[in-house]
N, C-alpha and C positions, 0 to 999 in steps of 0.2 A: 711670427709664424709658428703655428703647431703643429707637430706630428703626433698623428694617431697608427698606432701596431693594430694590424689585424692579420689573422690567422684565416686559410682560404684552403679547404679541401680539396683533391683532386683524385682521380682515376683516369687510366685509360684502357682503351678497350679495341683488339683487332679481332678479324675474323679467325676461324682455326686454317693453320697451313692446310694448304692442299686445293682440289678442285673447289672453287667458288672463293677464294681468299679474297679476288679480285671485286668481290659484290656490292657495292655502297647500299643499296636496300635492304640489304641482309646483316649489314652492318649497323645501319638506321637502326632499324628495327631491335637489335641484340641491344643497342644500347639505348633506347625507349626502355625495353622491360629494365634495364640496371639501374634505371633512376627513377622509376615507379619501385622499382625494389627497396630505394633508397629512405624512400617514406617522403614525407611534406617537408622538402627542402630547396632554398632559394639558388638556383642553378645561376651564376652570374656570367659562364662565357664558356662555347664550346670550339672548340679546332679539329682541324682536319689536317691528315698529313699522308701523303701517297710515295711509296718509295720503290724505286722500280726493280723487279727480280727475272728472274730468267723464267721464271711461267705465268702466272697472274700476278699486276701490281700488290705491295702491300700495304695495307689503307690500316688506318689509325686515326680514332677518334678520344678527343681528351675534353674530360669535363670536368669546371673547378664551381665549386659549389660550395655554402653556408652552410648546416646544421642546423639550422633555424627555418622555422616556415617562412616561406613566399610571399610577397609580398600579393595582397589582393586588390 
């Protein structure tokens, strides 16, 4: 059996506190443009995570991504 090391980027990304925190479209979307920001890179797995506060949930989205272009 062989093991292979690899190395896997990541970020994550919420809305800003306050009115609309709770927004998943507004969330989508922020993090649409941060991986077109990103340039031609192979996105391999994103999560989602919601955690409950005393005004609008708070949502959290995390993307772990390659350095390398995407596969076509």
């Amino acid at each position: 059996m062989t093991s292979t090391d690899w190395t896997i980027s990541h970020f994550s990304q919420s809305n800003p506190i306050g009115e609309g925190q709770g927004s998943v479209p507004a969330l989508l979307r922020r993090l649409a443009d941060s991986i077109e920001e990103l340039g031609d890179v192979d996105v391999q797995d994103i999560t989602f995570a919601s955690e409950v506060t005393d005004a609008e949930d708070d949502l959290t989205m995390t993307v772990y991504f390659h350095r390398e272009p995407r596969r076509r």
